[in-house]
N, C-alpha and C positions, 0 to 999 in steps of 0.2 A: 422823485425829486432828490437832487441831489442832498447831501448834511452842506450845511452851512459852517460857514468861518462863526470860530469860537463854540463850537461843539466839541466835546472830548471826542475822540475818536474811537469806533468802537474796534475794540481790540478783538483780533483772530489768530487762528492758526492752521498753515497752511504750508502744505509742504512743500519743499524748491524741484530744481533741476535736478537735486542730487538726492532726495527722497528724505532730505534733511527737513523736522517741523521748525518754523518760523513763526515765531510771534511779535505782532507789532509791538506788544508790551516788554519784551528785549530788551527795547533800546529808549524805554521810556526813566528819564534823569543822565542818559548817555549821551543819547545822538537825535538829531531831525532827521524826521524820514522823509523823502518823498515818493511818495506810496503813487504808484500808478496804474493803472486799467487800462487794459486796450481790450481789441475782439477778441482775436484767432493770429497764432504763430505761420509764418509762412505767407504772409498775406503783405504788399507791396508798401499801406502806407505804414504797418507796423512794425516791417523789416525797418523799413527807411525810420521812422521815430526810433525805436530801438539801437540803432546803429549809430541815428547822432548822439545818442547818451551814452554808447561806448566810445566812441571818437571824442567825448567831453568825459571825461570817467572822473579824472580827478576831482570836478567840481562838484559831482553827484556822491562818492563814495570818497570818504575821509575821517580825520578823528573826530568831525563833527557831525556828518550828513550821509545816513546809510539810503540810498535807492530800492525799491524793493518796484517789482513790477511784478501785475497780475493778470492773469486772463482763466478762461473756463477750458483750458488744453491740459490734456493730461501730465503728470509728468514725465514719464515717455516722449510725449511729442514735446514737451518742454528741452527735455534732454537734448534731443536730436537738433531742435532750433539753436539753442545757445550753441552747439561745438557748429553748425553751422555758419552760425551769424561770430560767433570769435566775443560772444557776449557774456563777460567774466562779472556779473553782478546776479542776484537771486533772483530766477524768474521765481516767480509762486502758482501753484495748481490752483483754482477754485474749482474745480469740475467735483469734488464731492463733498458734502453737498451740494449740489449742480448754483452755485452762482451765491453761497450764501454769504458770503463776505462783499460782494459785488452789490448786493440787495440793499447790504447791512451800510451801505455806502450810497444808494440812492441809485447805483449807475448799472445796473441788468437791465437788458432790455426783453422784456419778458416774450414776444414776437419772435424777434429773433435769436432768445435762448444765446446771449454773451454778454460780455462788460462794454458799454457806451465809453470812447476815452475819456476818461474821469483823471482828474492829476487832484493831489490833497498835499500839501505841505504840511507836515505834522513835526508840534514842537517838542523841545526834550520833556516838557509835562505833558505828553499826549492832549495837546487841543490844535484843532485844526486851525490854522495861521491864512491857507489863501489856497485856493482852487475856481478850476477851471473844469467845464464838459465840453465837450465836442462831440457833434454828431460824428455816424461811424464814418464817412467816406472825407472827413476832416482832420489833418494832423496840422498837431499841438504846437506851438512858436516855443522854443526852446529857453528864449531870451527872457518869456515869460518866468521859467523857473529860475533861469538865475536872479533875476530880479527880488522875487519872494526871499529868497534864502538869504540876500543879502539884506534883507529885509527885518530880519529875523533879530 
């Protein structure tokens, strides 16, 4: 089960596209993150998710609101997705420990060995503000995060 709204969020570290570590805790009294999960890179609904949040970029990454997206793909194949996809935001690895930030978030799906679409809006005090899950064969209403942010 997923963390619930007005939970701190548990903080990780995990490394991007560019082998860079990444800590949500970064950006905690800076910026709102919104932290996202999907499955697997290369895969139709999380190219297409993925794509509308570059084609919306400014909304998601600014002097307020860093984007961070997650899944269980190495960063290798991370690499390779983003110059692919022209997706100029942090993907992040969870593949080692195999899903443990995914876990730490309620959204692995233990079965199928990935992250469930999990979205968490997280505020500059690290507590989570407003999320949503979606089964895997389900993408996420966009309109939905702008809403939260503006929320915020």
């Amino acid at each position: 089960m997923a963390i619930e709204v007005g939970t701190e969020a548990p903080d990780f570290a995990l490394k991007d596209n560019h082998g860079r570590t990444v800590r949500l805790s970064d950006f905690r009294g800076e910026k709102n993150v919104v932290l996202l999960f999907y499955p697997f890179a290369f895969t139709g609904v999380c190219a297409g998710e993925l794509g509308e949040l570059r084609d919306n970029l400014p909304t998601f990454v600014n002097d307020d609101t860093q984007l961070l997206a997650v899944s269980n793909d190495s960063i290798h194949t991370l690499r390779v997705f983003a110059e692919q996809e022209s997706l100029e935001y942090p993907l992040l690895s969870d593949f080692w420990k195999h899903g443990e930030a995914s876990r730490a978030y309620g959204v692995f799906d233990e079965e199928k060995g990935c992250a469930v679409r999990g979205t968490f809006i997280i505020d500059k005090e690290g507590v989570v503000r407003w999320t949503v899950v979606n089964a895997l064969p389900d993408a996420r209403d966009l309109g939905e995060y702008v809403k939260a942010l503006e929320a915020i």
